[in-house]
C-alpha positions in Angstrom: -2.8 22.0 9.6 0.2 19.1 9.6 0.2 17.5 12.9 4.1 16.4 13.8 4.2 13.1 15.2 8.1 13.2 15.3 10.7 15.3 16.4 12.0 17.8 13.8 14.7 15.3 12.0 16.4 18.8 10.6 17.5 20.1 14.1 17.9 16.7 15.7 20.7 15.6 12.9 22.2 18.8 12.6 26.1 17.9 12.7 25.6 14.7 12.6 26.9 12.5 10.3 26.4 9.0 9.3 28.8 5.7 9.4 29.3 3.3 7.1 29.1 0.0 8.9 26.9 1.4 11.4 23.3 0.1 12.4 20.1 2.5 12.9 17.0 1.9 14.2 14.5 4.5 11.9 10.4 4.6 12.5 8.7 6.1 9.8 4.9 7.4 10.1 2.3 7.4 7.9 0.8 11.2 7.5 -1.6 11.9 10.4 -0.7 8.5 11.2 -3.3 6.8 8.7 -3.2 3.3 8.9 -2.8 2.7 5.2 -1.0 -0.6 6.3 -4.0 -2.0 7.6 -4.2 -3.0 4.2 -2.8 -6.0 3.2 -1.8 -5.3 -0.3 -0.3 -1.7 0.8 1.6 -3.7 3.6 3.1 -6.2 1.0 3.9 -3.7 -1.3 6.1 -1.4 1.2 7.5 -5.2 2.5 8.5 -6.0 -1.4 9.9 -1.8 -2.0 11.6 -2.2 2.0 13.4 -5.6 0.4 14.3 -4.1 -3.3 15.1 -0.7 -2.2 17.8 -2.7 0.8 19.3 -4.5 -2.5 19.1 -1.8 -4.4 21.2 0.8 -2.4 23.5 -1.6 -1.1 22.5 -1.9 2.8 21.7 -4.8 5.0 17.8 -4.8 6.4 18.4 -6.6 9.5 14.6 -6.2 10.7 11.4 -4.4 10.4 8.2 -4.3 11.1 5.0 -3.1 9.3 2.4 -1.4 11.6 -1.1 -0.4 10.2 0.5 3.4 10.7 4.3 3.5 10.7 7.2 1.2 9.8 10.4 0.4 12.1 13.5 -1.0 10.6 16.8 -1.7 11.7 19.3 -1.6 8.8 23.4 -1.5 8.1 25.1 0.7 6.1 27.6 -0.4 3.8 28.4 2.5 2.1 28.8 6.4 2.7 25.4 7.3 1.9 23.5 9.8 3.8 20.8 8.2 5.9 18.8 11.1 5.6 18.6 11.2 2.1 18.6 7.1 2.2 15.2 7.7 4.1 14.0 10.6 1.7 14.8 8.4 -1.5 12.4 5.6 0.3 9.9 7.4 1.0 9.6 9.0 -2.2 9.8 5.3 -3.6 7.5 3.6 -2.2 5.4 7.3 -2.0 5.3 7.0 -6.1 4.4 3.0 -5.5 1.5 2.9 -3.6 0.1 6.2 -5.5 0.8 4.3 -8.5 -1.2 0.8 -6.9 -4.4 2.3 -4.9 -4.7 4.6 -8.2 -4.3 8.1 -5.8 -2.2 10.7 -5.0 -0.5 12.6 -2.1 1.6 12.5 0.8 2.2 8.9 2.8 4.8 9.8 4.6 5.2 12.1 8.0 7.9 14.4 6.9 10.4 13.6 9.7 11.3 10.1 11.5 13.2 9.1 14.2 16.4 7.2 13.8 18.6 5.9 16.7 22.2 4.6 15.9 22.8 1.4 17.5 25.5 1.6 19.9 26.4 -2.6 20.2 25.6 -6.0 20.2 23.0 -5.7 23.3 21.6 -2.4 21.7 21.1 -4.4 18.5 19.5 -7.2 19.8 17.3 -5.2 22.5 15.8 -3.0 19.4 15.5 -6.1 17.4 13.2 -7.4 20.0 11.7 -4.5 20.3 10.7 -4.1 16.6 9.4 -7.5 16.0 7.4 -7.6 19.4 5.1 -4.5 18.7 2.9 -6.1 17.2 2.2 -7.8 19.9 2.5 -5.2 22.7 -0.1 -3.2 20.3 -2.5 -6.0 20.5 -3.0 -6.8 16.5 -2.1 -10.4 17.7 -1.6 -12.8 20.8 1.5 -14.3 18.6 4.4 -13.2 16.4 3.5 -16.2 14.1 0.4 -15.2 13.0 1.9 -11.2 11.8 2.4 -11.1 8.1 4.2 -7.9 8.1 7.8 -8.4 9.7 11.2 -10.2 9.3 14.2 -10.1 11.1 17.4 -12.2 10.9 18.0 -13.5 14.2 14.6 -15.2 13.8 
């Protein structure tokens, strides 16, 4: 039995379309929220496939965070593409990636995420802090120095 963590993305985006110049906040779970990111080379690998895949598809990563079960990242679009099947096209990425690296198989990925489209400035900056302070607020450590897993480019 699959345990939903998120809302169902389908229903929630019905109608709704994306903008090009616009900034989203998305959070993306592992399945059954395994903390596969716990390990240090799975966390570097989706860092270096979160960095390529930004370049790649022409958008602007503005920050993100890797948690030991999900990932949050704040990115721009700058061009019409769907974030829906920007988010599908990642996951299947870094999906075939880390397969490929810990030598398995299967599903990584929850099937839905959450995405929030960022409103402003103060919306921007409030979910930027957000992002790079969960580590933090989860405990993993007492300073935002010592996480390997993030970036953001106020910072």
């Amino acid at each position: 039995m699959e345990i939903n963590y998120m809302a169902n993305t389908h229903k929630r985006l019905k109608g709704r379309c994306t903008s090009v110049n616009a900034y989203y906040s998305i959070t993306i779970c592992c399945d059954f929220r395994k903390p596969l990111f716990a390990n240090f080379l799975c966390a570097r690998l989706i860092a270096s496939e979160l960095i390529k895949f930004s370049k790649n598809n022409s958008l602007n990563t503005i920050c993100y965070v890797i948690m030991p079960d999900h990932i949050h990242w704040i990115l721009q679009l700058n061009s019409s593409l769907n974030l829906s099947n920007l988010v599908r096209n990642f996951k299947n990425i870094t999906t075939y990636r880390l397969n490929k690296h810990s030598g398995t198989h299967g599903r990584i990925w929850q099937s839905n995420y959450y995405d929030h489209k960022i409103r402003n400035n103060e919306d921007l900056i409030g979910q930027a802090r957000y992002i790079v302070a969960n580590p933090l607020r989860a405990g993993l450590v007492d300073n935002i120095k010592k996480y390997p897993y993030w970036d953001c480019v106020y910072l």
